[in-house]
Wavefront OBJ file of the C-alpha trace (Angstrom):
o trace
v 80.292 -172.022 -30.680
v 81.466 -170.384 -33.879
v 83.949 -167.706 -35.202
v 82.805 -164.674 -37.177
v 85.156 -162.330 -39.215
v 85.717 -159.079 -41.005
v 87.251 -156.670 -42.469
v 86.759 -153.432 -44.356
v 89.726 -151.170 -45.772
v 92.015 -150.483 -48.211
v 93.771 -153.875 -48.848
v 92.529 -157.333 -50.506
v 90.026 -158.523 -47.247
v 90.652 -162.393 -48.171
v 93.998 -162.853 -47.018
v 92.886 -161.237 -43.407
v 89.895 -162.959 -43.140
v 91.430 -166.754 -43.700
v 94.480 -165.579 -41.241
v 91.923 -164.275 -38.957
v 89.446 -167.472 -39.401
v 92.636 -169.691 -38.125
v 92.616 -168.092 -34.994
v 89.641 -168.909 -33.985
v 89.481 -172.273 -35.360
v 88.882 -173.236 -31.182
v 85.423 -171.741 -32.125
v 84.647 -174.111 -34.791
v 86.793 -176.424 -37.659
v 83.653 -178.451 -39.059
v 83.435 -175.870 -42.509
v 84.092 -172.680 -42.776
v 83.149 -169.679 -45.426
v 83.583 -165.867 -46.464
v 81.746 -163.410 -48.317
v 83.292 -160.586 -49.984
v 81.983 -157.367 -51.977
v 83.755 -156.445 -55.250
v 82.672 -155.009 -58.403
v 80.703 -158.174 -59.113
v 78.309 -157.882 -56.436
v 79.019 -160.193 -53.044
v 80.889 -163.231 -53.627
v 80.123 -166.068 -50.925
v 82.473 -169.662 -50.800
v 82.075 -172.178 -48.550
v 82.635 -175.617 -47.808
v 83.610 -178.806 -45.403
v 86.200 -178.198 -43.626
v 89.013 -176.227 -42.202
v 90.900 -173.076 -43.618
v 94.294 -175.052 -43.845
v 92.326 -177.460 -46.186
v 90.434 -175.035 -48.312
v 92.609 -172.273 -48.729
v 93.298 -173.449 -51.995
v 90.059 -173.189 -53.028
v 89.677 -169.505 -52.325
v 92.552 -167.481 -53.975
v 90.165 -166.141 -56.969
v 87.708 -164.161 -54.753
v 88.985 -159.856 -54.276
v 87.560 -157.249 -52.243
v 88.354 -154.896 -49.896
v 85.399 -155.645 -47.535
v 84.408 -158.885 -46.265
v 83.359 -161.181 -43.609
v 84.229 -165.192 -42.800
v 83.013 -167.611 -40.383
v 83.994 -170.769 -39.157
v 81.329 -172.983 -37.674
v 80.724 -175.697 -35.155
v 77.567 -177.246 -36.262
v 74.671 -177.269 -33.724
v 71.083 -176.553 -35.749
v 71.725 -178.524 -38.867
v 73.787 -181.071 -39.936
v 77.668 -180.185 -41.403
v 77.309 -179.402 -44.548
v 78.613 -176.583 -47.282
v 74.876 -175.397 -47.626
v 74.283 -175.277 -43.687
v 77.859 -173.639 -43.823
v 77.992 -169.689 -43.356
v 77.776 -166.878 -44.744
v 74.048 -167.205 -45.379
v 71.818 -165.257 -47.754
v 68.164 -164.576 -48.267
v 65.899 -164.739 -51.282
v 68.206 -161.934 -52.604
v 72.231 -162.015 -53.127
v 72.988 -158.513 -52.102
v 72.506 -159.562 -48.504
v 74.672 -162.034 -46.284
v 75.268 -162.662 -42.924
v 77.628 -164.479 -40.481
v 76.157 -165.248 -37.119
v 76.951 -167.075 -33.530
v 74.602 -168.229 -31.266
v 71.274 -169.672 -31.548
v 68.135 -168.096 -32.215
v 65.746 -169.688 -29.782
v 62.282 -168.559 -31.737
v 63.601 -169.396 -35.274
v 61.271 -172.195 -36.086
v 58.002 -170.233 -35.792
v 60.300 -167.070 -37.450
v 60.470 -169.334 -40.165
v 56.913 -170.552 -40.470
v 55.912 -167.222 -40.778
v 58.835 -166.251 -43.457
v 57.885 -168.994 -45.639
v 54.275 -168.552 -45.534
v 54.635 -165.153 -46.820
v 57.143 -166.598 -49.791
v 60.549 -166.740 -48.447
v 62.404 -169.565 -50.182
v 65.274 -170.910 -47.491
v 68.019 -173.018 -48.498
v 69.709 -174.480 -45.420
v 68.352 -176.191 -41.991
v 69.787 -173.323 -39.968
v 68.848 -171.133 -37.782
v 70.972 -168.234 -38.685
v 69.221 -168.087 -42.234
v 66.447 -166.815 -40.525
v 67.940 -163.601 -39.901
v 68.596 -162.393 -44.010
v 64.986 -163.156 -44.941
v 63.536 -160.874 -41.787
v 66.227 -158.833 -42.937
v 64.503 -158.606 -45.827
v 61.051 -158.365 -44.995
v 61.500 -155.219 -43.632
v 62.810 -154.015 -47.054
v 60.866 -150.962 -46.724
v 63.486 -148.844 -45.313
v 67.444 -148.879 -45.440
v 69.293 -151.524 -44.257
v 70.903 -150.226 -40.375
v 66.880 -149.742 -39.781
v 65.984 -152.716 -41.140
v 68.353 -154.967 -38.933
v 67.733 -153.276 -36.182
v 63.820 -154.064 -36.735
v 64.880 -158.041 -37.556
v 67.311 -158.778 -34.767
v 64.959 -156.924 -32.213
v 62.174 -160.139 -33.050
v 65.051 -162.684 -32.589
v 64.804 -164.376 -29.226
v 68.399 -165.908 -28.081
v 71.984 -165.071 -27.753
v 73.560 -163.987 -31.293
v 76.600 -162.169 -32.302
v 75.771 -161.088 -36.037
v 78.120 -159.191 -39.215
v 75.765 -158.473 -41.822
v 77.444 -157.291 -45.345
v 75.599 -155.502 -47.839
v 76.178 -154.632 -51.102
v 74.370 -150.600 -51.394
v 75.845 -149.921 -48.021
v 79.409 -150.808 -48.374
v 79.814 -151.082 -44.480
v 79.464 -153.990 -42.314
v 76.918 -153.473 -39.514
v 76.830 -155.404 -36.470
v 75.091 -156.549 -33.580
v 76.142 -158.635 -30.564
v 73.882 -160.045 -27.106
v 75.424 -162.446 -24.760
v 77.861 -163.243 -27.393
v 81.138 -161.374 -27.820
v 82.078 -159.218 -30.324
v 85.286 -156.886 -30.876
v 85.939 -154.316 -33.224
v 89.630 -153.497 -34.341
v 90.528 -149.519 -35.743
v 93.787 -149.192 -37.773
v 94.503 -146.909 -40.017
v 91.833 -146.154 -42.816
v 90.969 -149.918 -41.753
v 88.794 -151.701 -39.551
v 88.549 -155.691 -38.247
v 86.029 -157.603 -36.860
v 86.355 -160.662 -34.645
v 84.807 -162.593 -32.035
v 87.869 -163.053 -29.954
v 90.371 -160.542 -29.925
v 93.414 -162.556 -31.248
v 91.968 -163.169 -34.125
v 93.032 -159.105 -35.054
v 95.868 -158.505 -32.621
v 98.215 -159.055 -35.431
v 96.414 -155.847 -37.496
v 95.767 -153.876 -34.300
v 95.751 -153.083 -30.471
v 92.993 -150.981 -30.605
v 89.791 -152.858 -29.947
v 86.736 -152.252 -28.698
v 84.254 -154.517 -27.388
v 80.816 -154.361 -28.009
v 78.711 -154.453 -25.499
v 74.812 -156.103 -24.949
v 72.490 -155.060 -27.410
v 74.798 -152.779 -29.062
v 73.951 -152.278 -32.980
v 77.342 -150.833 -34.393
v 78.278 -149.490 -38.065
v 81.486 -149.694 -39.251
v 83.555 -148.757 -42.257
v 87.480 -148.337 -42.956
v 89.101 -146.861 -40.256
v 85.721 -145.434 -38.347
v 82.410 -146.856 -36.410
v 79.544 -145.756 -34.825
v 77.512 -147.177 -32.018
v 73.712 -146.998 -31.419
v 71.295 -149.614 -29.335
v 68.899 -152.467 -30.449
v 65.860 -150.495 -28.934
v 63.882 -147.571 -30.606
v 65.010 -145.088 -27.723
v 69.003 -144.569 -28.499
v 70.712 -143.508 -24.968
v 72.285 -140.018 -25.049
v 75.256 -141.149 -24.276
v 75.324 -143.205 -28.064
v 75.755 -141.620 -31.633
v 72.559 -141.962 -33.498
v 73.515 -144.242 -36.530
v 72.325 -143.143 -40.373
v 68.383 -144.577 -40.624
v 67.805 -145.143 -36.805
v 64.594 -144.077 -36.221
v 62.998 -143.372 -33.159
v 59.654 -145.020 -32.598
l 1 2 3 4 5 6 7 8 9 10 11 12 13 14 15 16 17 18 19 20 21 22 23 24 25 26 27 28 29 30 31 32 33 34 35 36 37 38 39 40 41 42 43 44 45 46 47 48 49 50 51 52 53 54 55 56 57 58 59 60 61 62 63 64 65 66 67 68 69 70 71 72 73 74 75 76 77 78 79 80 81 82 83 84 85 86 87 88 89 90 91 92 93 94 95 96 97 98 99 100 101 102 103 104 105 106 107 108 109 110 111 112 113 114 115 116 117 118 119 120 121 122 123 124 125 126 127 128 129 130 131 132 133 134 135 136 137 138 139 140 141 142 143 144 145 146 147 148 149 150 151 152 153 154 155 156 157 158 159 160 161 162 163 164 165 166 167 168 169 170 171 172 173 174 175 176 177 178 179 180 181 182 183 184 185 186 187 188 189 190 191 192 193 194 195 196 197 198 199 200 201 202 203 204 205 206 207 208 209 210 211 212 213 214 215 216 217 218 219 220 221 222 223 224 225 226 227 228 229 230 231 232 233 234 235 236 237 238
């Protein structure tokens, strides 16, 4: 069980996401990490250990959009490489994920037969390089086309640095969505946001949302959007 964060608004994301990270330490305390987007590109830190620890260590990444995780190690051993976020081949991509991907052994096979250089023992870093490997179209379409060959529960935040939104994805494991004003939080438990917001909205199975300061939209995992759901930007229909 782990904790995923974010944020995207008008203010500096750190000091929510390591406030937010503490609350759900219960999730996971054996390292922790946070990748934000500034002017520099995306920024990733992490390391052993807890946010009351670390927090030290931190104060010289800014950015108004981010995400954080704090992890309880189960594929991999604890360790600031095996720590999240993760990142692909390329550094304009990273991710923050719970769950376990059930299939990502023979995901990876296949990845690294066709070049993909990984650097930790997770599983999770299995989703940025399919991520990747469907680099043919934008970014909402290409998650959508990696997460629907995962296998698994998963709760994902996946921050990239053309899109300047934070899209996510959830499936047997929660994931809540926080609107304030010109704002928006992410979380996998609630209290990790109450203190920025009442208004949350949980994400239901196979939901793929978008989300950017103050605003979100909600689609499906599967090719065939519901009418009932907003089509998100680059959802095609297949």
């Amino acid at each position: 069980m782990c904790g995923i964060v974010g944020y995207i608004g008008y203010r500096e994301a750190l000091p929510v996401l390591l406030s937010s990270l503490e609350r759900v330490t219960y999730r996971g305390y054996d390292s922790f990490g946070v990748a934000l987007l500034n002017g520099q590109g995306i920024q990733v830190f992490k390391e052993i250990g807890t946010v009351e620890e670390r927090r030290h260590q931190v104060q010289n990444l800014q950015g108004t959009l981010g995400i954080g995780h704090t992890r309880w190690a189960t594929v991999g051993r604890v360790s600031a490489v095996n720590a999240h976020p993760h990142q692909g081949c390329s550094v304009d991509l990273a991710i923050v994920h719970n769950g376990n991907i059930d299939n990502f052994l023979p995901l990876r096979q296949r990845l690294q037969s066709q070049g993909h250089e990984f650097r930790s023992e997770t599983d999770s870093e299995v989703i940025c390089h399919l991520i990747e490997s469907h680099g043919e179209v934008e970014i909402v379409e290409a998650t959508r086309r990696a997460i629907q060959e995962l296998e698994g529960p998963f709760a994902m935040a996946v921050l990239h640095r053309a899109s300047k939104r934070l899209i996510l994805a959830r499936r047997e494991s929660p994931l809540v969505i926080g609107l304030g004003e010109e704002e928006t939080f992410v979380a996998s438990d609630a209290p990790a946001i109450l203190p920025y917001t009442n208004r949350v909205i949980f994400l239901e199975d196979d939901d793929l949302a978008l989300v950017w300061a103050g605003g979100m939209q909600v689609g499906r995992m599967e090719p065939k959007l519901p009418a009932k759901c907003t089509r998100l930007p680059g959802m095609q229909d297949r």
